[in-house]
Structures are given as C-alpha cells and as structure tokens.
PDB file with one MODEL, atoms N, CA, C and O in Angstrom:
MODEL        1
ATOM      1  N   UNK A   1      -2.976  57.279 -27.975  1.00  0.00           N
ATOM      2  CA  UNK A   1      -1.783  58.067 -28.232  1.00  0.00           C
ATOM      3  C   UNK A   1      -0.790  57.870 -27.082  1.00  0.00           C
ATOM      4  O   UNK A   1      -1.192  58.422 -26.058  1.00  0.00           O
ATOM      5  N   UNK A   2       0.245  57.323 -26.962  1.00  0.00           N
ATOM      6  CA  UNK A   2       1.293  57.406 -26.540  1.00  0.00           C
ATOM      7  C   UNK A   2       1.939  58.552 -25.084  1.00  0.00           C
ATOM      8  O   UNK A   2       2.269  58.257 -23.935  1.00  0.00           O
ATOM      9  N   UNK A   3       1.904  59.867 -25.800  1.00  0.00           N
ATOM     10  CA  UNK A   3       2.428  60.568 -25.374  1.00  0.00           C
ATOM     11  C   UNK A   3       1.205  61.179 -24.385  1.00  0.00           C
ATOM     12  O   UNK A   3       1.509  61.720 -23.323  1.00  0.00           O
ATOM     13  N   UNK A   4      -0.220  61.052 -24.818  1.00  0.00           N
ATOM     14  CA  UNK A   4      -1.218  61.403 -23.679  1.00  0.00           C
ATOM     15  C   UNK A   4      -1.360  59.997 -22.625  1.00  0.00           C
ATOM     16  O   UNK A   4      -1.902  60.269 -21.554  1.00  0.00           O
ATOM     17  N   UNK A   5      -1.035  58.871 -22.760  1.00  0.00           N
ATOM     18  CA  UNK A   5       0.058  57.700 -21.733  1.00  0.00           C
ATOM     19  C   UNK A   5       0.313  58.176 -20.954  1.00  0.00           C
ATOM     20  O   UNK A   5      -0.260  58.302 -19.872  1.00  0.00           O
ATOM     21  N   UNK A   6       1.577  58.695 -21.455  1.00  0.00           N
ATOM     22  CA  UNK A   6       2.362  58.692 -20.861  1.00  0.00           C
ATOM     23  C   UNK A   6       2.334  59.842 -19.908  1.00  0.00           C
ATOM     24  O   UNK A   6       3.240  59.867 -19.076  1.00  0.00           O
ATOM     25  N   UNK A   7       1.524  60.712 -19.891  1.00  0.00           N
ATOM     26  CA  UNK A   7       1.210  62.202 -19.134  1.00  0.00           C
ATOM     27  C   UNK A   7       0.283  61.681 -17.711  1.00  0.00           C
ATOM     28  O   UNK A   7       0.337  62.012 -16.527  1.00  0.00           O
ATOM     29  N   UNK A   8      -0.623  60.651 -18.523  1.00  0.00           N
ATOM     30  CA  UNK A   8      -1.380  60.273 -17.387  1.00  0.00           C
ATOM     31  C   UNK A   8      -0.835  59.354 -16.571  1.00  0.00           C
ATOM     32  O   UNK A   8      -1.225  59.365 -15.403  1.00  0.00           O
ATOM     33  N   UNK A   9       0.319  58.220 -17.034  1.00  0.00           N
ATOM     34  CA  UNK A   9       0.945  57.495 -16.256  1.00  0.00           C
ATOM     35  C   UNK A   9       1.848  58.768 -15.272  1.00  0.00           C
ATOM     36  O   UNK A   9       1.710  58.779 -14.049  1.00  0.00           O
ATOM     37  N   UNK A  10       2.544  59.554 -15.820  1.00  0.00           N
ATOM     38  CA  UNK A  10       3.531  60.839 -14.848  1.00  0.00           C
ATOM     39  C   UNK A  10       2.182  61.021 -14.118  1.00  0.00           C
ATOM     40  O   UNK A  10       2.247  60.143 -13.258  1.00  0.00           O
ATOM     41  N   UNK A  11       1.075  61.607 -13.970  1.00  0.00           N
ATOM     42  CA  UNK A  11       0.408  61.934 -13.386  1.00  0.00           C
ATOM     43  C   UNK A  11       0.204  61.932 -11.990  1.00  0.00           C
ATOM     44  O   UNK A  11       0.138  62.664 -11.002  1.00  0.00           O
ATOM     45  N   UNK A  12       0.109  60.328 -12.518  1.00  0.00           N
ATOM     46  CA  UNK A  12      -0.340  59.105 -11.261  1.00  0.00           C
ATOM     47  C   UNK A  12       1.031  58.737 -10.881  1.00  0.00           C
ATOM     48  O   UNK A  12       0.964  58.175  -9.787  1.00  0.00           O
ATOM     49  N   UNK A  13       1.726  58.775 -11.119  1.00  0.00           N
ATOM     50  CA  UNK A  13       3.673  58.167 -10.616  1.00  0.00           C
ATOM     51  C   UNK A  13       3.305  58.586  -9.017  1.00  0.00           C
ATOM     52  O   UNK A  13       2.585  59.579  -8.913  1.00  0.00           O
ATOM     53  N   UNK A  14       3.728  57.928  -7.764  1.00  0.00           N
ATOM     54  CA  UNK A  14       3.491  57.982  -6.653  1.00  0.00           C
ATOM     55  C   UNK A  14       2.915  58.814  -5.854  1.00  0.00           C
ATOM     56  O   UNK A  14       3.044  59.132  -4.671  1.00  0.00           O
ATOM     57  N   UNK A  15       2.159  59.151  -6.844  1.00  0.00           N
ATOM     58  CA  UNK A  15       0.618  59.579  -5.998  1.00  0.00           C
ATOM     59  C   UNK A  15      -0.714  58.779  -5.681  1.00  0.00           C
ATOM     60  O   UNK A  15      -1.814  59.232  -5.365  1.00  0.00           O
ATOM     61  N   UNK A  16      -0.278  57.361  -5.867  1.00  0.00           N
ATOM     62  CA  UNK A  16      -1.258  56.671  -5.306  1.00  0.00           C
ATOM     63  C   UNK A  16      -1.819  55.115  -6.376  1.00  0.00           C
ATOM     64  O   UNK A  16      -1.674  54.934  -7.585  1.00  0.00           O
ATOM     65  N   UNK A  17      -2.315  54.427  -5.570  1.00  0.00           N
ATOM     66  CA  UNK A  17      -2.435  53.064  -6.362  1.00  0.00           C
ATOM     67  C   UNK A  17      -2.934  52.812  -7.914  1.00  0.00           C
ATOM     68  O   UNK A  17      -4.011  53.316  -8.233  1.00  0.00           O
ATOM     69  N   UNK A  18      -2.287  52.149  -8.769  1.00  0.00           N
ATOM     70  CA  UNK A  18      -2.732  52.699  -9.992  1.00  0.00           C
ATOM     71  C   UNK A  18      -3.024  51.028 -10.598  1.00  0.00           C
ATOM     72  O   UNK A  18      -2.143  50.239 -10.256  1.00  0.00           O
ATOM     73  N   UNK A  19      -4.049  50.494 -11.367  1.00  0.00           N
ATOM     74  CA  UNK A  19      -4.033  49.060 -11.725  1.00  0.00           C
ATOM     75  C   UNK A  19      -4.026  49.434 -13.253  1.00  0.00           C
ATOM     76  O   UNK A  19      -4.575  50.374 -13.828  1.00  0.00           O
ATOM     77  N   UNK A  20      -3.129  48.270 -13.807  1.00  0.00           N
ATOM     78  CA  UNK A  20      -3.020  48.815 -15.236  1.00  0.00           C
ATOM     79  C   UNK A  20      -3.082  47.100 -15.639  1.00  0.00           C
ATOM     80  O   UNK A  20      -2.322  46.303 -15.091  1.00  0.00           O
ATOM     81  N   UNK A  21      -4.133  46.670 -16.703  1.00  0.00           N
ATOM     82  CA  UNK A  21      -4.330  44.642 -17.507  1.00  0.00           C
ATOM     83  C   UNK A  21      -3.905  45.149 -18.425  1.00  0.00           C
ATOM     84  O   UNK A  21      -3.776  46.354 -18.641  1.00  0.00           O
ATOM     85  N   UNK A  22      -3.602  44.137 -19.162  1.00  0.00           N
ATOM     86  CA  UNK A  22      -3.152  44.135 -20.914  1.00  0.00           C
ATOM     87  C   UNK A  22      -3.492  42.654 -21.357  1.00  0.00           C
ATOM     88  O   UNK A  22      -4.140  41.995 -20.544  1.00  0.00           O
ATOM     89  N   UNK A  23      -3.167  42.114 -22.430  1.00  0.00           N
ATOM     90  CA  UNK A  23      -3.403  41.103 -22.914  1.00  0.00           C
ATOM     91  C   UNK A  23      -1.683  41.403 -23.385  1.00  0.00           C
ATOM     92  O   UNK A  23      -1.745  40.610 -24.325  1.00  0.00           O
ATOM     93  N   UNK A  24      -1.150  41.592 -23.413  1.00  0.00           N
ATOM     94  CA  UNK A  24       0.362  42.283 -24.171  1.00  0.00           C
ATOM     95  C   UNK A  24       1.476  42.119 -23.015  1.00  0.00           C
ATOM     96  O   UNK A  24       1.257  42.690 -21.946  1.00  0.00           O
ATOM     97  N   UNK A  25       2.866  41.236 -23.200  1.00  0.00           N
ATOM     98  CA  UNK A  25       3.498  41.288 -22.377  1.00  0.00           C
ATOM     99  C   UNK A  25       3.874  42.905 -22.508  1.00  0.00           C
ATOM    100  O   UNK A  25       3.398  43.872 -23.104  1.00  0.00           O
ATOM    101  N   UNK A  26       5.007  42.653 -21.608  1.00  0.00           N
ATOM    102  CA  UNK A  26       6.044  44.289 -21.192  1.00  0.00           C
ATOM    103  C   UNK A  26       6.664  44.255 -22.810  1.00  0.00           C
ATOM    104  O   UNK A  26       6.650  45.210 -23.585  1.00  0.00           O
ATOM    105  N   UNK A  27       7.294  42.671 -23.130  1.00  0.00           N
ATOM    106  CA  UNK A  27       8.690  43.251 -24.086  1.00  0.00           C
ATOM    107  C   UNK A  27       7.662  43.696 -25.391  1.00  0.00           C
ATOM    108  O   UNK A  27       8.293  43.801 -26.442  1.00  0.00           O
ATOM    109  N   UNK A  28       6.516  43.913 -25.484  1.00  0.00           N
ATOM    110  CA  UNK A  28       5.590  43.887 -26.726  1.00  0.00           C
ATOM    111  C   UNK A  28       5.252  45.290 -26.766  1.00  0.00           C
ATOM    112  O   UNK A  28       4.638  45.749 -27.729  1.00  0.00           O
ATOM    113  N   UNK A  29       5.631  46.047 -25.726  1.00  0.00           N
ATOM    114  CA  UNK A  29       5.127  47.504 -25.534  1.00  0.00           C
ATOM    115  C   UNK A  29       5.718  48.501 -26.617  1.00  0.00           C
ATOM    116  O   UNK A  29       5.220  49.537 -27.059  1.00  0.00           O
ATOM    117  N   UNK A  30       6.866  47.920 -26.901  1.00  0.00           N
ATOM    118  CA  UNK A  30       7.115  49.181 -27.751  1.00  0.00           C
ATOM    119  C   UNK A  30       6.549  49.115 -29.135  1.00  0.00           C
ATOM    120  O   UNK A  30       6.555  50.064 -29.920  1.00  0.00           O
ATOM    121  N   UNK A  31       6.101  48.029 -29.358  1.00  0.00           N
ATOM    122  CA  UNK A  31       5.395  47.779 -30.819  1.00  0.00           C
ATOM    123  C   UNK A  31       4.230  48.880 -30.429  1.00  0.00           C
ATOM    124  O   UNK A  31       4.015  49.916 -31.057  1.00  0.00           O
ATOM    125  N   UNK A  32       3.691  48.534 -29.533  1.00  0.00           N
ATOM    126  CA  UNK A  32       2.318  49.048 -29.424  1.00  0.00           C
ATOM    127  C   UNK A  32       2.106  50.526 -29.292  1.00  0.00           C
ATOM    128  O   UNK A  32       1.017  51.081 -29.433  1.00  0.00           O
ATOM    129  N   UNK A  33       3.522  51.260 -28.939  1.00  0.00           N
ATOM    130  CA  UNK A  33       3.628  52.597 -28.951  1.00  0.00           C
ATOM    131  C   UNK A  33       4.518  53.261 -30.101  1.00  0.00           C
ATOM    132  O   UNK A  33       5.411  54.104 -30.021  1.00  0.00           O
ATOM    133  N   UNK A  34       3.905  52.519 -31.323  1.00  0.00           N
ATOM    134  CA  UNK A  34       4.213  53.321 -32.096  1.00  0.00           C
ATOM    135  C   UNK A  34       6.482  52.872 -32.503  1.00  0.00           C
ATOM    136  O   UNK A  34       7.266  53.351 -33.323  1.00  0.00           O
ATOM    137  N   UNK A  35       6.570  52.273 -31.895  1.00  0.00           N
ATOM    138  CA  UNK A  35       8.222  51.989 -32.036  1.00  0.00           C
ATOM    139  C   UNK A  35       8.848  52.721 -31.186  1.00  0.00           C
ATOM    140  O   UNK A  35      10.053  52.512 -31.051  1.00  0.00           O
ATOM    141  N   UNK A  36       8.111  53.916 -30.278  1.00  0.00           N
ATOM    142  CA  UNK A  36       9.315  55.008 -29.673  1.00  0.00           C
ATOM    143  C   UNK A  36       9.611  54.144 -28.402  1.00  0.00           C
ATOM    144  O   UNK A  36       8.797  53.847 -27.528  1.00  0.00           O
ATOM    145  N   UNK A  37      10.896  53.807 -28.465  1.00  0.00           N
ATOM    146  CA  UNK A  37      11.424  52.835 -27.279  1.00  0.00           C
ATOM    147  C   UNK A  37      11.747  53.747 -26.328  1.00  0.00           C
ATOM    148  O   UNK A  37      11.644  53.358 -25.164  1.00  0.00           O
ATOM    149  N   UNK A  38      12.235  55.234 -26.584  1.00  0.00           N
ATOM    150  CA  UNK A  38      12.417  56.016 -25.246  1.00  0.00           C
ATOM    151  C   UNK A  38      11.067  56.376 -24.601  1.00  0.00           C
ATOM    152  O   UNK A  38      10.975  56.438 -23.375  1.00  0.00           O
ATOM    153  N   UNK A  39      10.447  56.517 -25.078  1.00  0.00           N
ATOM    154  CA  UNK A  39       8.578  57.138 -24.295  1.00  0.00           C
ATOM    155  C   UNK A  39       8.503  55.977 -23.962  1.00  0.00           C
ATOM    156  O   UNK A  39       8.435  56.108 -22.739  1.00  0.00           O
ATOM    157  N   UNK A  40       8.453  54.582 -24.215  1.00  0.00           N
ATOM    158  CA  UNK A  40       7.829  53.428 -23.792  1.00  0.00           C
ATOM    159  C   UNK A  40       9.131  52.991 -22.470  1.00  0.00           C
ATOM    160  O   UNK A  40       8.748  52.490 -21.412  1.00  0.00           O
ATOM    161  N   UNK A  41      10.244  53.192 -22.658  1.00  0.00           N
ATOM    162  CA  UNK A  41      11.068  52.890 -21.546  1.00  0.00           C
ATOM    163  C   UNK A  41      10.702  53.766 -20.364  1.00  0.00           C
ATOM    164  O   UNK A  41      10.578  53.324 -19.222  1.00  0.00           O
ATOM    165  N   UNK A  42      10.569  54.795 -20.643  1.00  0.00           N
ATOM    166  CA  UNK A  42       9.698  56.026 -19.599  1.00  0.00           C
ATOM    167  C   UNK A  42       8.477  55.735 -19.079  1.00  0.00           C
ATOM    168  O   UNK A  42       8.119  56.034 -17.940  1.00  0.00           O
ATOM    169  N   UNK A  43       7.834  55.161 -19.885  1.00  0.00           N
ATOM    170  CA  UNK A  43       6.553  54.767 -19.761  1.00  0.00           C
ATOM    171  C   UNK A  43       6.588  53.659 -17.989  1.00  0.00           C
ATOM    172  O   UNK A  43       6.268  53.886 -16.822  1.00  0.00           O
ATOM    173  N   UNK A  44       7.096  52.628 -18.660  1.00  0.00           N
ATOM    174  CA  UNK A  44       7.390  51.355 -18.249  1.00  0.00           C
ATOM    175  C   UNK A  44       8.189  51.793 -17.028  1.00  0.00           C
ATOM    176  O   UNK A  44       7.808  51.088 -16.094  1.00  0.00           O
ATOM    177  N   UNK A  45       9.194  52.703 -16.593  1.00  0.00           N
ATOM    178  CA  UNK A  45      10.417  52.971 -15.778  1.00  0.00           C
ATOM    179  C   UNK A  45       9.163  53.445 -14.377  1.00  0.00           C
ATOM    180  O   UNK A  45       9.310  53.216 -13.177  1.00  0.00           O
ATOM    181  N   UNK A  46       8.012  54.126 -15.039  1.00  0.00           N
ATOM    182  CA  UNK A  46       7.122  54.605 -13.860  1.00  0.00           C
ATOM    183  C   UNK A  46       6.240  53.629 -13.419  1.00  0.00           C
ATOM    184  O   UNK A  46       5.740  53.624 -12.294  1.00  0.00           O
ATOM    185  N   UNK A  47       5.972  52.526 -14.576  1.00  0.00           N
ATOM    186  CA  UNK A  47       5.032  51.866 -13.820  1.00  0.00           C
ATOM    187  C   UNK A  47       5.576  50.802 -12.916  1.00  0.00           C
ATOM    188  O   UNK A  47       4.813  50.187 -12.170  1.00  0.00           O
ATOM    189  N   UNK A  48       6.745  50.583 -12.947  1.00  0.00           N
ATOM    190  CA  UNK A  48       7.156  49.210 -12.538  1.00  0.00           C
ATOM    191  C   UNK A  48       7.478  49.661 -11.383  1.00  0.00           C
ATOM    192  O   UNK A  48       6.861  49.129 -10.460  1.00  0.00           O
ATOM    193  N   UNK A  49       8.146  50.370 -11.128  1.00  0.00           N
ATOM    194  CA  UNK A  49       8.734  51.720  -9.914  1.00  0.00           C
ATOM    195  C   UNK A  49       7.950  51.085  -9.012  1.00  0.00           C
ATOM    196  O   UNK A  49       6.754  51.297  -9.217  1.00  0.00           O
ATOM    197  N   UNK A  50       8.236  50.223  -7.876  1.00  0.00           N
ATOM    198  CA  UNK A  50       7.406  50.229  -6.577  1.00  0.00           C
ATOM    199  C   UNK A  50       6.091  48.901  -7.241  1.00  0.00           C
ATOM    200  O   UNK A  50       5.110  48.808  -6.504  1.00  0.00           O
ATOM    201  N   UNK A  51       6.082  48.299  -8.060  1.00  0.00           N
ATOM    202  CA  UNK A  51       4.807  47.827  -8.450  1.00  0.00           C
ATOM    203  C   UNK A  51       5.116  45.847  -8.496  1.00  0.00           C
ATOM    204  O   UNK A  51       6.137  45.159  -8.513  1.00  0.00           O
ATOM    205  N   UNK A  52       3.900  45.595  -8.500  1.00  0.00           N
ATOM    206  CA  UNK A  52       3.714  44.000  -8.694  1.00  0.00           C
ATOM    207  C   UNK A  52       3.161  43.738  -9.253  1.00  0.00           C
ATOM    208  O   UNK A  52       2.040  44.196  -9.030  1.00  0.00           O
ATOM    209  N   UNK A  53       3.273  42.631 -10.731  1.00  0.00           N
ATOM    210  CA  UNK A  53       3.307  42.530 -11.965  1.00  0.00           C
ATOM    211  C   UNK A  53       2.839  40.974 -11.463  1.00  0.00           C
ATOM    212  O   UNK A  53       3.267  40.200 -10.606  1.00  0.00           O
ATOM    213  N   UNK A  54       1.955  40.938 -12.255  1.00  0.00           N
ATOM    214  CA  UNK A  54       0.956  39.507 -11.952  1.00  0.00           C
ATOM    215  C   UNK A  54       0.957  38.856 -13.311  1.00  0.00           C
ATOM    216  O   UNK A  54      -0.139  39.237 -13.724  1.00  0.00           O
ATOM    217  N   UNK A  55       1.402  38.224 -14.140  1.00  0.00           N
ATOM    218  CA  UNK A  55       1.350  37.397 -15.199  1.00  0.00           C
ATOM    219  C   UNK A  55       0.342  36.334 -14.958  1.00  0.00           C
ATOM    220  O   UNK A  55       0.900  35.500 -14.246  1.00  0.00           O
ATOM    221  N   UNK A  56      -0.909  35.956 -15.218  1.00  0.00           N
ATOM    222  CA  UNK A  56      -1.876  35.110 -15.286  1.00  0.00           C
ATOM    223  C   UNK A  56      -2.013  34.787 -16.837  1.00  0.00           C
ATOM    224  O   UNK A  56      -2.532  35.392 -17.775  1.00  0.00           O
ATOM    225  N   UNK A  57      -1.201  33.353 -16.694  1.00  0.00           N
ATOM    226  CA  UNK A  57      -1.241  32.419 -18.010  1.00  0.00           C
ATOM    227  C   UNK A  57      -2.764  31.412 -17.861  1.00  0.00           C
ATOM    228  O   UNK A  57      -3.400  31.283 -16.815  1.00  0.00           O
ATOM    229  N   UNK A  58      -3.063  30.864 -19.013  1.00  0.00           N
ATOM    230  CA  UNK A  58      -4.036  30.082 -19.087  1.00  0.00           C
ATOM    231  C   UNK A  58      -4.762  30.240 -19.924  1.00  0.00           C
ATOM    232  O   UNK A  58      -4.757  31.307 -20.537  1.00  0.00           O
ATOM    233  N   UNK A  59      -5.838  28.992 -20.308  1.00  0.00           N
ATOM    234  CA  UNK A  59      -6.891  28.899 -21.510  1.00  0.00           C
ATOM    235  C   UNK A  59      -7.777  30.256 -21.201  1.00  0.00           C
ATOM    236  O   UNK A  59      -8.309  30.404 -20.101  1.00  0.00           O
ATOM    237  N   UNK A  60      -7.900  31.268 -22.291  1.00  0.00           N
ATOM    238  CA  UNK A  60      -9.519  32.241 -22.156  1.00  0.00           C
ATOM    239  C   UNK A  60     -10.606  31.359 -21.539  1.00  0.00           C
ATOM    240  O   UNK A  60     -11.010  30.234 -21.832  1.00  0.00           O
ATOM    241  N   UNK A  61     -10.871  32.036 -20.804  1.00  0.00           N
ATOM    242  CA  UNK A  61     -12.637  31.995 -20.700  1.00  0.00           C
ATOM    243  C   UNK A  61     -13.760  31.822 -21.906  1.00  0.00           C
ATOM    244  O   UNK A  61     -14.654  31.009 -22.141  1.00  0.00           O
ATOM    245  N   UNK A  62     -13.265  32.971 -22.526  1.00  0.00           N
ATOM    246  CA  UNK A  62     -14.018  33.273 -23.861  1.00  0.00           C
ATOM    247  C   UNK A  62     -14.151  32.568 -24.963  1.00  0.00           C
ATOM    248  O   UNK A  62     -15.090  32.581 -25.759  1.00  0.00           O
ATOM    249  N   UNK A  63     -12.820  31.724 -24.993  1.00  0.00           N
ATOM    250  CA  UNK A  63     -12.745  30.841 -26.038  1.00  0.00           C
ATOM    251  C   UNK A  63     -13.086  29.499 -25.501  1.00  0.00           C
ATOM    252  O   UNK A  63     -13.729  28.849 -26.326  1.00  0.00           O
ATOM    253  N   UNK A  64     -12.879  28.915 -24.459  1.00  0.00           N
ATOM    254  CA  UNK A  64     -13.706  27.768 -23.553  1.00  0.00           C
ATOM    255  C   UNK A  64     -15.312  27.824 -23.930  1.00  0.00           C
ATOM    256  O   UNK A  64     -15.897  26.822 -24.342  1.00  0.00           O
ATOM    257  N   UNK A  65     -15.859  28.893 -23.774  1.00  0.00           N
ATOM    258  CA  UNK A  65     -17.281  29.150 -23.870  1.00  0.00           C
ATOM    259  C   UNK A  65     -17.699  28.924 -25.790  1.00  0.00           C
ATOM    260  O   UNK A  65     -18.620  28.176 -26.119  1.00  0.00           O
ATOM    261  N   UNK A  66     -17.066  29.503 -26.585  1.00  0.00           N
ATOM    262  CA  UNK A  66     -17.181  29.652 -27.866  1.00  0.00           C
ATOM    263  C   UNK A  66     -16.605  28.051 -27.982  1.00  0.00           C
ATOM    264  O   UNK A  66     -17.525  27.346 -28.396  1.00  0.00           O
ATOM    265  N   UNK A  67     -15.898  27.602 -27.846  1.00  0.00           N
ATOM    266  CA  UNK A  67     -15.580  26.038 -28.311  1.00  0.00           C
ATOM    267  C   UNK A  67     -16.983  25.255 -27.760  1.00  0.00           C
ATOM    268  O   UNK A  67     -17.632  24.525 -28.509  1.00  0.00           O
ATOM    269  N   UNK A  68     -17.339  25.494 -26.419  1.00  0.00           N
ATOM    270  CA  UNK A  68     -18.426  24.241 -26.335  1.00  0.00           C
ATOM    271  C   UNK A  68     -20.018  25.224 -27.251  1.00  0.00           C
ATOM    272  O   UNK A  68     -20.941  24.412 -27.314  1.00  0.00           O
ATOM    273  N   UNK A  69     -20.230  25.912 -27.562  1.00  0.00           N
ATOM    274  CA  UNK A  69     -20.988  26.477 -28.286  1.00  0.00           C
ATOM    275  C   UNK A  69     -20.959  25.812 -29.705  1.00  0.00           C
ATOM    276  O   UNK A  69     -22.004  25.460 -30.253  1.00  0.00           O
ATOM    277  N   UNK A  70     -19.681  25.648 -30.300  1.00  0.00           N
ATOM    278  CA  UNK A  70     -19.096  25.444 -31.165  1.00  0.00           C
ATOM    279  C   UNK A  70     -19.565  23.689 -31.686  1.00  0.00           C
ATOM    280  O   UNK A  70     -19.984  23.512 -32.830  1.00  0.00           O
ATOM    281  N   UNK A  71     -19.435  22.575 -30.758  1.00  0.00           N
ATOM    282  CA  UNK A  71     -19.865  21.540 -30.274  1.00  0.00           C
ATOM    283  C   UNK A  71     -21.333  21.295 -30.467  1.00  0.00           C
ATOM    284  O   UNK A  71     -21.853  20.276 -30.011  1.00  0.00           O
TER     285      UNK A  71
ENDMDL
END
C-alpha cells in the first residue's frame, strides 16, 4: 500500500541511513503506486533528499545460472 510507504519513508526522512533496491527505475514508480503521482512525487522528494542512487545495469545472475542449466 502506498500510503503505509509512504508513512514509513516520512518516518525515516533524516533520521538516519535508510537502503531502499528495486528492480524498477524512479520514472516507473508511479505505475507501481497505484497512478497517484502526488504520493509518489512525495514519496521520491524524501528519498532522494541527501541520497545516492546506484543504478547497477547488467546480465541477472539468475538467468546466467538458468541458461547454463538450460544447456
């Protein structure tokens, strides 16, 4: 749910180190919340606030392993 997100992201807002993975870029977020682009801009406005955003492109692991299985 979205809006319990977004309570726990306010929560944590600079009170201390917070690690957040996805498989989902940023611009994909608002799909994923339901369409509400203002909760997800809110969302997003706290996490980025002060933060470093690591994009790690590349082949899965998972699917490397399942292809030579596959073989």
């Amino acid at each position: 749910d979205a809006s319990l997100f977004f309570r726990l992201v306010t929560y944590r807002y600079m009170r201390g180190a917070t690690a957040i993975t996805t498989n989902k870029s940023i611009k994909d977020w608002p799909g994923i919340f339901a369409g509400d682009e203002a909760l997800t801009a809110a969302i997003l406005d706290r996490l980025l606030h002060k933060s470093v955003v690591l994009n790690i492109r590349g082949r899965s692991f998972r699917l490397q392993d399942l292809e030579k299985m596959m073989k």
